[in-house]
N, C-alpha and C positions, 0 to 999 in steps of 0.2 A: 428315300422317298421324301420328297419337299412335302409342305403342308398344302400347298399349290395343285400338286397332284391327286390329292384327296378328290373324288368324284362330287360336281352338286350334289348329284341325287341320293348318293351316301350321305352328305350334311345334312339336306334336308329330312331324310329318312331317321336318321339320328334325333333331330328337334323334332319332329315328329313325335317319337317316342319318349322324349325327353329326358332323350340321353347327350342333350348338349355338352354337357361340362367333359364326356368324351375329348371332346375335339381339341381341346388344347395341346393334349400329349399323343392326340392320337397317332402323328406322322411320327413322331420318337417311334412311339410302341411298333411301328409298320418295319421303320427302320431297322429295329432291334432281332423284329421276328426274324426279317430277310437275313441279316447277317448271321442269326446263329440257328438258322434254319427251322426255328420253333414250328411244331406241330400244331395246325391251325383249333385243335381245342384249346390245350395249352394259351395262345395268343387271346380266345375267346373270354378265357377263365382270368387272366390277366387284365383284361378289359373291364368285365365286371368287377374284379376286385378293386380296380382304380375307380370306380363310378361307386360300388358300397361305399370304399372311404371317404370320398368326397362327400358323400349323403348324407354319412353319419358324424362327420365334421361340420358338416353347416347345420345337421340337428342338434346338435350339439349345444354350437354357439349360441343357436335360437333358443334353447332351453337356458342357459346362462344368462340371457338377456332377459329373458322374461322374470326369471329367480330374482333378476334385480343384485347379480353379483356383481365385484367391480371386476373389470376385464383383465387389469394388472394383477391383479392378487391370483397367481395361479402358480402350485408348487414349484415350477421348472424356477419361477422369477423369486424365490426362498431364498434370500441370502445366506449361505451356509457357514460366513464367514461372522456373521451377529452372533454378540456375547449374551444367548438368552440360551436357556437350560432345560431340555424337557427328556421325559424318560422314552427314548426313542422305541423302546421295547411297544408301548401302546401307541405312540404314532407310526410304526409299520403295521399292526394291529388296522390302526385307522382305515389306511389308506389304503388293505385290499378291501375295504371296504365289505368286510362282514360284519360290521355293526349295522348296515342298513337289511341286509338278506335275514337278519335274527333279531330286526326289529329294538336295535337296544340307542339307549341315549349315549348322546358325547357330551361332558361339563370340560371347556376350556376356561383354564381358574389363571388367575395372576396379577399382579399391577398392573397403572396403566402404562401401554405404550408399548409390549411386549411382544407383540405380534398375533393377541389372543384372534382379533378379528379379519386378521392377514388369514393365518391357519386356517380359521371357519372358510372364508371365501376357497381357500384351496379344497377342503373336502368339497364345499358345493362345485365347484368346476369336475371334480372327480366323478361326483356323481353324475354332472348331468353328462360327463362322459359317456357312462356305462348304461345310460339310458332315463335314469331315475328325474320324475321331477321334484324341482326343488324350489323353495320361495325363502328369501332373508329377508328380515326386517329388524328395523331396531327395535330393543323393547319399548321406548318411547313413541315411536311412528304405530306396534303395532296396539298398543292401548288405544288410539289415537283412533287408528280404523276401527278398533271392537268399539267406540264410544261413538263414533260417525253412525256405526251402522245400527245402533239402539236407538237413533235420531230417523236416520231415513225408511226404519221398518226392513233392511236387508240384514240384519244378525244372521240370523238364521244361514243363508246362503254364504255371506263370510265367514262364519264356524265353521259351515263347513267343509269349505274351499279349505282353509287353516287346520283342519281334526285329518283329511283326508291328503294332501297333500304328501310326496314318499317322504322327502326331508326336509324338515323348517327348520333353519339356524334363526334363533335369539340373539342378536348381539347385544351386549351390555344391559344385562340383568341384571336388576334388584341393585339401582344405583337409590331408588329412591321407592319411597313409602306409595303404597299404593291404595286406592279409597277402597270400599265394601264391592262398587260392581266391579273394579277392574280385579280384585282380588278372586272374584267369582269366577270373570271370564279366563284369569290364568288356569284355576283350577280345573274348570271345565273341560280347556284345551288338553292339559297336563296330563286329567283323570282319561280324556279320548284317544288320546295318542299313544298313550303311554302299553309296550309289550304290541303294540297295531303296528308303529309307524315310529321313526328315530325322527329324533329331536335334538339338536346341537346346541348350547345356550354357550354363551361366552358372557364374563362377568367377574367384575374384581372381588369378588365376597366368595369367599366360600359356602358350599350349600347349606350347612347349619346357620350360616346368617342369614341366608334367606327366610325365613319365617319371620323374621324384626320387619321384614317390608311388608306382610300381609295383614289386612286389616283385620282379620278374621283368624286368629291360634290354631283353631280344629283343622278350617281347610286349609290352612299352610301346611298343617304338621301331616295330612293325608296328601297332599300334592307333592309337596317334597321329599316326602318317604318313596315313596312311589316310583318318582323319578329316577332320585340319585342312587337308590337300589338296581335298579335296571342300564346304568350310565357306567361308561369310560369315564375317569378322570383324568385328563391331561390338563400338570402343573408344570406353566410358564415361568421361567422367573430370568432375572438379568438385564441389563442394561434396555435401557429404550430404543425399539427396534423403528420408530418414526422416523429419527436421522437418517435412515437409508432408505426412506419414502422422498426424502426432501430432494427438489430439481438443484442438479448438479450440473450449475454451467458450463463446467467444462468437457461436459460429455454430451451437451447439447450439438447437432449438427450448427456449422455455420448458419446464418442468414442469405436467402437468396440475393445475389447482386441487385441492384435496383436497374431496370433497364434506363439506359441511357436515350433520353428525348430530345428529339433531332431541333433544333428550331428552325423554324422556314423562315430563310432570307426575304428581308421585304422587298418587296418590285418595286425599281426603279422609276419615278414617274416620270411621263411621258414631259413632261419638260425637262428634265437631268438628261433623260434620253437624247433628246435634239441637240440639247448642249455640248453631248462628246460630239 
């Protein structure tokens, strides 16, 4: 069966109910039924399952894009070939992702360069997989917001968009000293989330050096007790996993030809003309 064949009033009938994205495969699927004589549930059931996954693949993407992950960073594009070190035992752990259904934190630790924030972005795409939503920010960007929002009178709804959230990855924490309110609004976050809702931090310090960045001894030592008790620890370590971020010309596609622009002969004028 061509895709030609397909009836308007089936297509329409389809968009209607908007089950357009059907229609692509749909003369495959017609074709496939005829030839191995499939029982028209069977063909039915086969249909919807092509339209769930389409559905749950563009929700997916939407949830990834909103999280503000990067699109590249997702485990399939893990170079498995990178000389960096980690105890595979809790990144299988990771990735069936029972740290988010039991509520626990993930501390990705190591130098820089090592793929800490690669990693983080793969667990966020996993999750927003499985459904979960998720927000990444830098730690710099997200003081940034918490400080925006003590300015414009919206704290409050940013807390709690950030306390409520399924999973917020941290990237690069505790690079530097932080004042009396941002120390507050970590703890805040830390003390809401924390045993409710997982939390991913990525960060070259180890967790007992986190408390040197807070401005405040007590709330560090209750924010970080708290966390890193409840937390996976996955240690990165090994060569810099950047170089294999870097654009490799040679596996660049060619450049498209440039089209070739005709030029228009100029017309003869009418005395050259008389003259042949």
């Amino acid at each position: 069966m061509s895709a030609r064949s397909i009836s308007p009033d089936l297509v329409a009938a389809l968009k209607r109910l908007r089950l357009g994205g059907l229609l692509p495969t749909l003369a495959e699927r017609f074709s496939l039924a005829e030839k191995e004589d499939t029982p028209y549930e069977d063909l039915l059931l086969m249909l919807l399952v092509d339209e769930i996954s389409r559905r749950d693949s563009t929700a997916s993407i939407r949830r990834a894009d909103v999280a503000g992950l990067d699109p590249d960073m997702v485990l399939e594009r893990w170079d498995k070939s990178a000389k960096v070190t980690y105890d595979r035992r809790i990144m299988n752990e990771l990735v069936s992702l029972r740290f988010v259904e039991d509520h626990r934190n993930v501390v990705v630790l190591g130098p820089v360069g090592v793929g800490k924030t690669f990693l983080a972005n793969a667990l966020g795409h996993l999750c927003c997989r499985a459904g979960f939503n998720v927000r990444l920010l830098r730690a710099d960007a997200l003081l940034r917001l918490l400080k925006q929002s003590r300015m414009d009178n919206s704290r409050e709804a940013v807390m709690t968009e950030l306390a409520t959230v399924d999973v917020l990855i941290i990237d690069d924490f505790a690079l530097e000293p932080m004042s009396r309110e941002e120390s507050r609004d970590i703890y805040q976050l830390f003390v809401e989330r924390n045993a409710r809702l997982s939390t991913v931090v990525t960060s070259n310090r180890d967790t007992a050096e986190w408390i040197a960045v807070f401005d405040d001894a007590l709330l560090a030592q209750s924010a970080v007790d708290r966390f890193k008790n409840n937390a996976f620890d996955l240690v990165v370590d090994g060569e810099s996993y950047r170089s294999r971020l870097k654009p490799n010309i040679d596996k660049l596609p060619p450049p498209p030809s440039a089209p070739v622009k005709k030029v228009a002969a100029h017309p003869r004028s009418k005395g050259a003309a008389r003259r042949r």
